[in-house]
N, C-alpha and C positions, 0 to 999 in steps of 0.2 A: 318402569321399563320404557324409556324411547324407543320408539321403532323407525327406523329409516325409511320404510317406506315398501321393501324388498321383499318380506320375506311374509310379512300376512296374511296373504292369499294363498299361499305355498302351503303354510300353518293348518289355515282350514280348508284345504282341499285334502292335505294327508290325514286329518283327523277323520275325516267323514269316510275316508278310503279306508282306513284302519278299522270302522266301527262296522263298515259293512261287511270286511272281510270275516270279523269277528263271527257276526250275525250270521256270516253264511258257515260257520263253524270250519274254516282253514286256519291251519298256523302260516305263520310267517313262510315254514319250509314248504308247506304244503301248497304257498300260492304262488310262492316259485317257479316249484315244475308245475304247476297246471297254465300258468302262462308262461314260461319259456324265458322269465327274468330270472337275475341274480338275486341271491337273497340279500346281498348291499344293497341291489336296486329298490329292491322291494322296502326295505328299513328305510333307506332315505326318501322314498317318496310319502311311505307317512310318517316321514318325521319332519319334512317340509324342508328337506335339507337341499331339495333339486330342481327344479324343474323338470316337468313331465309331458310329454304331448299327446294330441287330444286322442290320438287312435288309440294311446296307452293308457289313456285312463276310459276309453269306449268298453276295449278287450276287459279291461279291470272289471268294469260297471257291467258286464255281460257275463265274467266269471263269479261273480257275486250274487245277482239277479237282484239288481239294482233296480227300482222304478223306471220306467221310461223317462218320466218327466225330470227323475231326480237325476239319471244319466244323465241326459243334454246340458241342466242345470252345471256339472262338475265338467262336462267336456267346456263348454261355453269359460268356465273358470279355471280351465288349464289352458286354455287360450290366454287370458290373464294374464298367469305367471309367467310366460314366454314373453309375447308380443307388449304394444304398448297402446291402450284402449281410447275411447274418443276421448279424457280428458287429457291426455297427453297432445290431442292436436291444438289446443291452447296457449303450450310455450310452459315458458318458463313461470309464469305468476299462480299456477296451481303447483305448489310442489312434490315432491315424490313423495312426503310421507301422508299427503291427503290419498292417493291410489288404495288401498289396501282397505281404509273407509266409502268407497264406490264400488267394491267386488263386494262388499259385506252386505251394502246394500242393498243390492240387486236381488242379495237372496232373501233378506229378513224377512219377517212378517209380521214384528213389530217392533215398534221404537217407542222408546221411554224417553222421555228428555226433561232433564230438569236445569232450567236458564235463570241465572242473576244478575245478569250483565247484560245481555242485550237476546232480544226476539231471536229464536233457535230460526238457523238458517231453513229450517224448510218451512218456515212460516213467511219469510222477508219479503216485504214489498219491493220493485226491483227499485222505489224509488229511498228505499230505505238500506238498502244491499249496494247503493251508490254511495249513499252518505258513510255507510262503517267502510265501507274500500278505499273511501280517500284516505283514513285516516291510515293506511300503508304507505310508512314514510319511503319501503325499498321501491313501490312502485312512480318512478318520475313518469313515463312514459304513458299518453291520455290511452294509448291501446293498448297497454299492457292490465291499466285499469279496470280499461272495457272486457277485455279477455276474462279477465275474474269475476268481476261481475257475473260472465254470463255462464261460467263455470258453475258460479254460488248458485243460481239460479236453477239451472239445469239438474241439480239435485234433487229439484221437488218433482220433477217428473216422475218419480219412483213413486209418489203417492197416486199417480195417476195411471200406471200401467194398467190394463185392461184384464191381464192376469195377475187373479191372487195382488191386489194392492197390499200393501201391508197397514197395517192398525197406525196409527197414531197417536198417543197418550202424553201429554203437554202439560207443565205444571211451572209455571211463570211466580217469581217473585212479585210484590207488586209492583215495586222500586226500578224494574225492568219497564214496567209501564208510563211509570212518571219519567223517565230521564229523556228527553228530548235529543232524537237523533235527526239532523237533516232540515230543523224547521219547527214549528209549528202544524204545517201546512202536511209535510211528510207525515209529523205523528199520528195526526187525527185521521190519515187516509191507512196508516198501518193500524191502528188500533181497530177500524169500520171493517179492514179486511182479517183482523182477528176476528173479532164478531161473528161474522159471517164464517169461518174456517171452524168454530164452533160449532156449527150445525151437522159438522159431517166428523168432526176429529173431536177425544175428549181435550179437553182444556178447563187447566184451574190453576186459582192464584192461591200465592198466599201471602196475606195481607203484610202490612209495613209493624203492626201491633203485634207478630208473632215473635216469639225472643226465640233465642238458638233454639236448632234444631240439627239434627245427624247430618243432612240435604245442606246444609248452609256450611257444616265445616268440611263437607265431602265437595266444594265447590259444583260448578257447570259439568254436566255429565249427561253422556247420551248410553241406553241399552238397549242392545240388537238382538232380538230374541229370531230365533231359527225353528221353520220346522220341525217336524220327526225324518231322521234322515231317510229311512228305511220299515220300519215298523213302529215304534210308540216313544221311543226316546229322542227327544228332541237334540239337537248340538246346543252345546253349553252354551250361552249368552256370551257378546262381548259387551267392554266396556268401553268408549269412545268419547274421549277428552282430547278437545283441539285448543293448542294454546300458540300464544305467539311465532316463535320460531321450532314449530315440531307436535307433533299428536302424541300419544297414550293409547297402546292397545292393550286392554287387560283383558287372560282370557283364566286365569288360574282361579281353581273352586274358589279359595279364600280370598282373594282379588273380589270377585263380585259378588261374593256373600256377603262383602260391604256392602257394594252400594245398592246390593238388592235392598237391603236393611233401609239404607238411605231412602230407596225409592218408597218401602213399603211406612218408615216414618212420614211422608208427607200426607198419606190420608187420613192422619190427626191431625194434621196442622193447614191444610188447604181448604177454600171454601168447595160448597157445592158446585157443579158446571153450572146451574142457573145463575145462583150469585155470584159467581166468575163474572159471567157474561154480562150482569149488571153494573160489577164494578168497572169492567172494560168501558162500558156505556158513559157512563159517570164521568171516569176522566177522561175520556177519549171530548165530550161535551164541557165540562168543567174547567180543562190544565190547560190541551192543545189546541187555542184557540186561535186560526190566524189571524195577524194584524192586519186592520183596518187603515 
């Protein structure tokens, strides 16, 4: 399923609105008249079918007995689905179906990433996050460049928020580490600040000697794991595939009973984090050496 870009945020703000309504034991009719909406209003908001604003989902989060923290969390994300958020102040070179992977974000609390092709974006050096943007043949314009860049970049902030960061869990082909992006010069400085991102996020390879695996035919794949919305059930994972012209939002049980699978196949076939880190070392010393 392509998603445009529109409707994912919508998605997961009506599911988590449906679960609490649940939890607080109303039906559909019964949350109606306790908030003075239609019961269409009430279906399409969690069915993601509308946009909602923030006072209507405050009233919601209040007739539920929502968290505090999880309140603001969903008013903050109905803000979202209306209005258009700092990455839209960037233009055109971030498109609208990256949006909906920046509202997911902001909630997650952990991400799974499993990269074949090149360093998962919240790991990129910015001088290696310059090298993979040239190779956007739509982007002529050197600002338009620079704009993405600092788009791409600006996503790692999430790992840095002060509250609740979220987990990081990294699992690099090796093949991603040998292929030279940018230089010589750029690899050996991205691979030193892999290294080092090692000490605070998990990270593991899996070496070039491993033959197929589930991860290798499930391609590049990122999972968003969420909170408990409300009491002990967390919101179902997404799935989060970015490819050339358009993303992959997959949210359906059987959807990421895949690539759970996928993900939980790589702890047979990935080294240790120490020996990660050593193989990092290796070729970072060994492949990427600048000319003399």
């Amino acid at each position: 399923m392509v998603d445009d870009g529109s409707s994912a945020p919508r998605r997961h703000l009506g599911r988590v609105l449906r679960q609490l309504r649940v939890e607080a034991g109303m039906t559909v009719d019964g949350a109606a008249e306790a908030l003075s909406f239609s019961r269409r209003k009430v279906w399409q908001v969690e069915a993601g079918r509308s946009a909602v604003s923030r006072s209507d989902v405050r009233t919601m989060c209040a007739q539920y007995a929502a968290r505090p923290e999880l309140a603001d969390t969903l008013v903050t994300l109905a803000g979202q689905t209306r209005a258009k958020g700092w990455w839209h102040a960037y233009g055109d070179p971030l498109p609208r179906w990256c949006e909906p992977y920046v509202s997911l974000a902001a909630e997650a609390r952990r991400f799974r990433e499993y990269a074949d092709g090149m360093i998962p974006v919240l790991l990129q050096t910015r001088e290696y996050a310059t090298a993979v943007c040239r190779q956007r043949a739509d982007l002529t314009a050197v600002g338009d460049r620079d704009r993405l860049i600092e788009v791409r970049l600006r996503r790692q902030e999430v790992l840095r928020r002060l509250s609740a960061a979220p987990r990081l869990e990294v699992v690099l082909a090796e093949a991603v580490l040998l292929r030279t992006v940018g230089g010589p010069a750029v690899m050996a400085a991205q691979l030193r600040h892999l290294v080092e991102a090692s000490r605070q996020v998990s990270l593991r390879v899996v070496p070039l000697a491993v033959r197929v695996h589930r991860a290798l035919l499930a391609g590049p794949f990122l999972l968003l794991d969420f909170p408990p919305v409300n009491r002990v059930e967390p919101d179902p994972p997404v799935v989060y595939r970015e490819l050339l012209t358009g993303a992959l939002y997959l949210d359906r049980a059987s959807e990421v009973a895949e690539y759970e699978q996928a993900w939980a196949g790589l702890d047979a076939v990935a080294l240790g984090h120490d020996e990660s880190r050593r193989l990092i070392e290796t070729i970072s010393a060994e492949v990427h050496q600048p000319e003399v």
